[in-house]
C-alpha positions as CSV (number, residue, x, y, z in Angstrom):
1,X,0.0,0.0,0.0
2,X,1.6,3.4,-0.6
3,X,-0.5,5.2,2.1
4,X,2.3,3.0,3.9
5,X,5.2,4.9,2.3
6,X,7.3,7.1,4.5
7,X,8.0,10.7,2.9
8,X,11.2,12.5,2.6
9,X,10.5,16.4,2.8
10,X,14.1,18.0,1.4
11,X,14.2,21.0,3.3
12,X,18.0,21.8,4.1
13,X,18.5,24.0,1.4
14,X,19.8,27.7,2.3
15,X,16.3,29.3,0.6
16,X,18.4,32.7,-0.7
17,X,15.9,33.4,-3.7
18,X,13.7,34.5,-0.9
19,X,16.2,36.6,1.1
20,X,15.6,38.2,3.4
21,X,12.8,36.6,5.0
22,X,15.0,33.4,5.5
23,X,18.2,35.3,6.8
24,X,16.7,34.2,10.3
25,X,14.1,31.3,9.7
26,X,14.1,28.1,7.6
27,X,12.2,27.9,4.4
28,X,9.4,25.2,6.0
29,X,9.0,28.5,8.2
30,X,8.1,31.4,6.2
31,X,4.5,32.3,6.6
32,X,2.2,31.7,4.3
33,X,-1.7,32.8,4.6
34,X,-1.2,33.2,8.5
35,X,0.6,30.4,9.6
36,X,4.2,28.4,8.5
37,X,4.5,26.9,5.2
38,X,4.9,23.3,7.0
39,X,1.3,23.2,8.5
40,X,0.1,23.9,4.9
41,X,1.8,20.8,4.2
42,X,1.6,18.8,6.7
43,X,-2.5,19.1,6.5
44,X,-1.9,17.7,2.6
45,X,-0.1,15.0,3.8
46,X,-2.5,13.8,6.7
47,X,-5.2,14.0,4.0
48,X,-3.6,11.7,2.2
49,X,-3.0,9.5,4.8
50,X,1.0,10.0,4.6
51,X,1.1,10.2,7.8
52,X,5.3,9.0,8.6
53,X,7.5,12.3,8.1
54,X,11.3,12.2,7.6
55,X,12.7,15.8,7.0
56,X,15.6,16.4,5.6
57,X,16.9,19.9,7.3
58,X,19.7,21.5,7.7
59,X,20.3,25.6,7.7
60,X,18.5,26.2,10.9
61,X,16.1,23.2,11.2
62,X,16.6,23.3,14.9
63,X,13.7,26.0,14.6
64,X,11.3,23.6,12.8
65,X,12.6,20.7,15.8
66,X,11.7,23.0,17.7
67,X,7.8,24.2,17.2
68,X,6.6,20.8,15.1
69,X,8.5,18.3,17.8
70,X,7.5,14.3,16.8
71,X,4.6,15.4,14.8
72,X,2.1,14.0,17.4
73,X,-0.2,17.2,17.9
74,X,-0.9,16.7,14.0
75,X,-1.7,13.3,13.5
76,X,1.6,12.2,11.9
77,X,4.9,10.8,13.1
78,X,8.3,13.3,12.4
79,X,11.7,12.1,12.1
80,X,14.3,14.3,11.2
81,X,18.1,13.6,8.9
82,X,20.3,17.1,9.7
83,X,22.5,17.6,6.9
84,X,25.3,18.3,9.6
85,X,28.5,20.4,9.2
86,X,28.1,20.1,5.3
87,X,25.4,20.3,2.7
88,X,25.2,17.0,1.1
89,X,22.5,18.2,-2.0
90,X,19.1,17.1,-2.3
91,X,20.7,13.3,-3.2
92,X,22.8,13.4,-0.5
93,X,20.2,14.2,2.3
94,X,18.9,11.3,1.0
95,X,21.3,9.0,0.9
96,X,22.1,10.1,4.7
97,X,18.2,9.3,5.7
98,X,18.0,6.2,4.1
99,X,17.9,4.4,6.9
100,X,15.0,6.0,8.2
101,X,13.0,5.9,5.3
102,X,13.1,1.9,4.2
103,X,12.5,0.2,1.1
104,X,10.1,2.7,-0.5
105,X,9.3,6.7,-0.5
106,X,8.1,9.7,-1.6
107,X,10.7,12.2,-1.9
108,X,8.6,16.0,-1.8
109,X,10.6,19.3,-1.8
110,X,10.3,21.5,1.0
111,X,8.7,24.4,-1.2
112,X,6.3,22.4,-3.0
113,X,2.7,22.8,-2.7
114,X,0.9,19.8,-4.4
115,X,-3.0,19.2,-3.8
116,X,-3.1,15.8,-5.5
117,X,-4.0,12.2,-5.2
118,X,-0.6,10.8,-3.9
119,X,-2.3,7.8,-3.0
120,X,-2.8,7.1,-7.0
121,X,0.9,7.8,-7.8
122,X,2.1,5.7,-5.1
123,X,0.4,2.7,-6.8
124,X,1.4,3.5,-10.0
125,X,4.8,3.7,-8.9
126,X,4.2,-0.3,-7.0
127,X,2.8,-1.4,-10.0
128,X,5.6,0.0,-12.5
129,X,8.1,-1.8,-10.5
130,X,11.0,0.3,-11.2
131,X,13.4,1.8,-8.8
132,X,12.1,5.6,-9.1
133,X,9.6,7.7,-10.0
134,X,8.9,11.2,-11.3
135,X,5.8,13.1,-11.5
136,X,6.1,15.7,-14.8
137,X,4.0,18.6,-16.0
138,X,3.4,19.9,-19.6
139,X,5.5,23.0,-19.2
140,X,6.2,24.2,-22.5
141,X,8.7,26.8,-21.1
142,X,6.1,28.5,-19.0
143,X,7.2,27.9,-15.5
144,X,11.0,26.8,-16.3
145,X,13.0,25.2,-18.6
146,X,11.7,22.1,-20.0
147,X,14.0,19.3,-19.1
148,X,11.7,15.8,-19.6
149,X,11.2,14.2,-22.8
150,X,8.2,12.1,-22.1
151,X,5.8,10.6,-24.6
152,X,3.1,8.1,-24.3
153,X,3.0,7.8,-21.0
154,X,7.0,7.0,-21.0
155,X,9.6,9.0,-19.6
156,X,12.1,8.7,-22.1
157,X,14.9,11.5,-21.2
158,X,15.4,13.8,-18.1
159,X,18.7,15.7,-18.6
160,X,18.8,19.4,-17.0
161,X,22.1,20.0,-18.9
162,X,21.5,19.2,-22.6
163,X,18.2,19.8,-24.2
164,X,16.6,18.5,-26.7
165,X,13.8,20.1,-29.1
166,X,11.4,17.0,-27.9
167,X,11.2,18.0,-24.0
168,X,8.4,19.8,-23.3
169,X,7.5,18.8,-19.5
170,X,9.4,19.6,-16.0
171,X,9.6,18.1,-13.1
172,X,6.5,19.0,-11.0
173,X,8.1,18.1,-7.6
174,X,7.0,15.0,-6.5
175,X,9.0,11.6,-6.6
176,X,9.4,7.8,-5.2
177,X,12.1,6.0,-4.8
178,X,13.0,2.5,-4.1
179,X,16.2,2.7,-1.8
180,X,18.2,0.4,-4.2
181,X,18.3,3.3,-6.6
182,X,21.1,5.3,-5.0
183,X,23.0,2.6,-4.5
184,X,26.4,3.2,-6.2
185,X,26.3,6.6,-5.8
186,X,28.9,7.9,-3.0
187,X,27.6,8.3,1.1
188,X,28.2,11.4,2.9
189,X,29.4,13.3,-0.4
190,X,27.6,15.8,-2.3
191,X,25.3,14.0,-4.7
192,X,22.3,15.7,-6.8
193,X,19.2,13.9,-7.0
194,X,19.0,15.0,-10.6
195,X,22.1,12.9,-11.1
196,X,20.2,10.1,-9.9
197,X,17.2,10.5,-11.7
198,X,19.1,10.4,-15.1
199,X,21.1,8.2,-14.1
200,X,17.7,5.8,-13.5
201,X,16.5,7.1,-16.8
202,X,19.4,6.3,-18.8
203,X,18.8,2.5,-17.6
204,X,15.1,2.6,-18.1
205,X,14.3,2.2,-14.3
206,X,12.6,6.1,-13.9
207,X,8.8,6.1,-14.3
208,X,6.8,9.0,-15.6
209,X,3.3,10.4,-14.2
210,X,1.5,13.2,-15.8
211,X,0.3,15.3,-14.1
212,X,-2.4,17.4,-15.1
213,X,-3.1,20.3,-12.2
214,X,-0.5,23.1,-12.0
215,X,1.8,22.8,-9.2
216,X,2.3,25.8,-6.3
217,X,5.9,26.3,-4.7
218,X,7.4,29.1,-2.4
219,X,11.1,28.9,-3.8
220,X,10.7,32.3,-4.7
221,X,9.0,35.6,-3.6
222,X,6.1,35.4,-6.7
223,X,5.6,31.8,-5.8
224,X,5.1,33.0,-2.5
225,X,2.3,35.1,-3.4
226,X,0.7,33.6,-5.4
227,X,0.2,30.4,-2.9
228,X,-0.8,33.4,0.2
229,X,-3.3,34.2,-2.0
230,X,-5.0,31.0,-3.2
231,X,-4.9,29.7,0.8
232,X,-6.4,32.8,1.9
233,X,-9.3,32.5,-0.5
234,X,-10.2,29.2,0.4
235,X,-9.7,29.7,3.5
């Protein structure tokens, strides 16, 4: 069942696009629509029924440690991987939580907002039976660079380097992950989870899942806004 799938939340990055309100508080942190961006979260999540938590932290995660605890008062069970005195990358952090995350996961970044079935790409993922998973979105340059090649239903190339006329889709930010995929890759050294990704492509073990509603991130100040103001209406 993937309702039984830990998630990794990769939130250890130093957040400087949105300067300066994170000179003093982590990304997970910054408020949105009244209250920190991880409650936001965290109520997706329980809706789900995701309800086991590893964050990945680092720059100032104490602070998150700190008001969230064990995750009890909201229905779901925390752990936490610090980065410690060096960033490790989003592939690194983990690599270093690995052994708190098992067999299988979802891997969600820290300033991703994602009202979705998770539930549905958690079985798709089981039934695919490869090592990893990414969840892409018809960009067509809108948001970012396009970066994913994928075509009838396959994910064919993910490459953030060299692109090719043919990728029009990005990564929308959400991902699973058997553990057996990073093997081979080095422990406590900086490693990229993009590397890993095409590295799974390349050997035809990286899944693709359309999706099909726009995603909503705070990475930067417009994202930001924009999310403040579509929680505050439906609030």
């Amino acid at each position: 069942m993937s309702s039984n799938f830990p998630v990794a939340l990769l939130a250890g990055g130093m957040a400087t696009r949105l300067r300066p309100i994170t000179e003093k508080i982590p990304k997970l942190l910054v408020e949105v629509a009244g209250e920190p961006f991880f409650s936001h979260q965290l109520r997706l999540l329980r809706a789900a029924g995701l309800t086991r938590i590893v964050l990945c932290v680092g720059h100032l995660g104490q602070q998150i440690v700190d008001l969230y605890g064990d995750g009890s008062k909201w229905g779901v069970r925390i752990d936490y991987a610090f980065d410690g005195p060096k960033l490790l990358g989003t592939g690194g952090a983990l690599i270093a939580a690995l052994p708190k995350l098992g067999d299988a996961f979802y891997v969600l970044y820290g300033d991703s907002y994602l009202p979705i079935d998770y539930a549905a790409i958690g079985d798709h993922f089981a039934r695919a039976g490869q090592l990893g998973l990414m969840t892409v979105y018809e960009n067509r340059g809108r948001y970012d660079t396009s970066n994913v090649w994928f075509e009838n239903g396959e994910l064919k190339l993910y490459d953030k380097k060299h692109r090719l006329p043919q990728m029009h889709h990005i990564d929308y930010g959400l991902g699973l992950f058997r553990a057996a995929a990073f093997d081979g890759f080095p422990r406590d050294a900086v490693v990229d989870l993009a590397a890993v990704q095409t590295a799974l492509c390349q050997r035809g073990q990286l899944a693709g899942y359309e999706m099909k509603e726009r995603f909503f991130e705070i990475g930067s100040h417009e994202g930001l806004a924009e999310l403040d103001t579509l929680l505050r209406r439906q609030a």
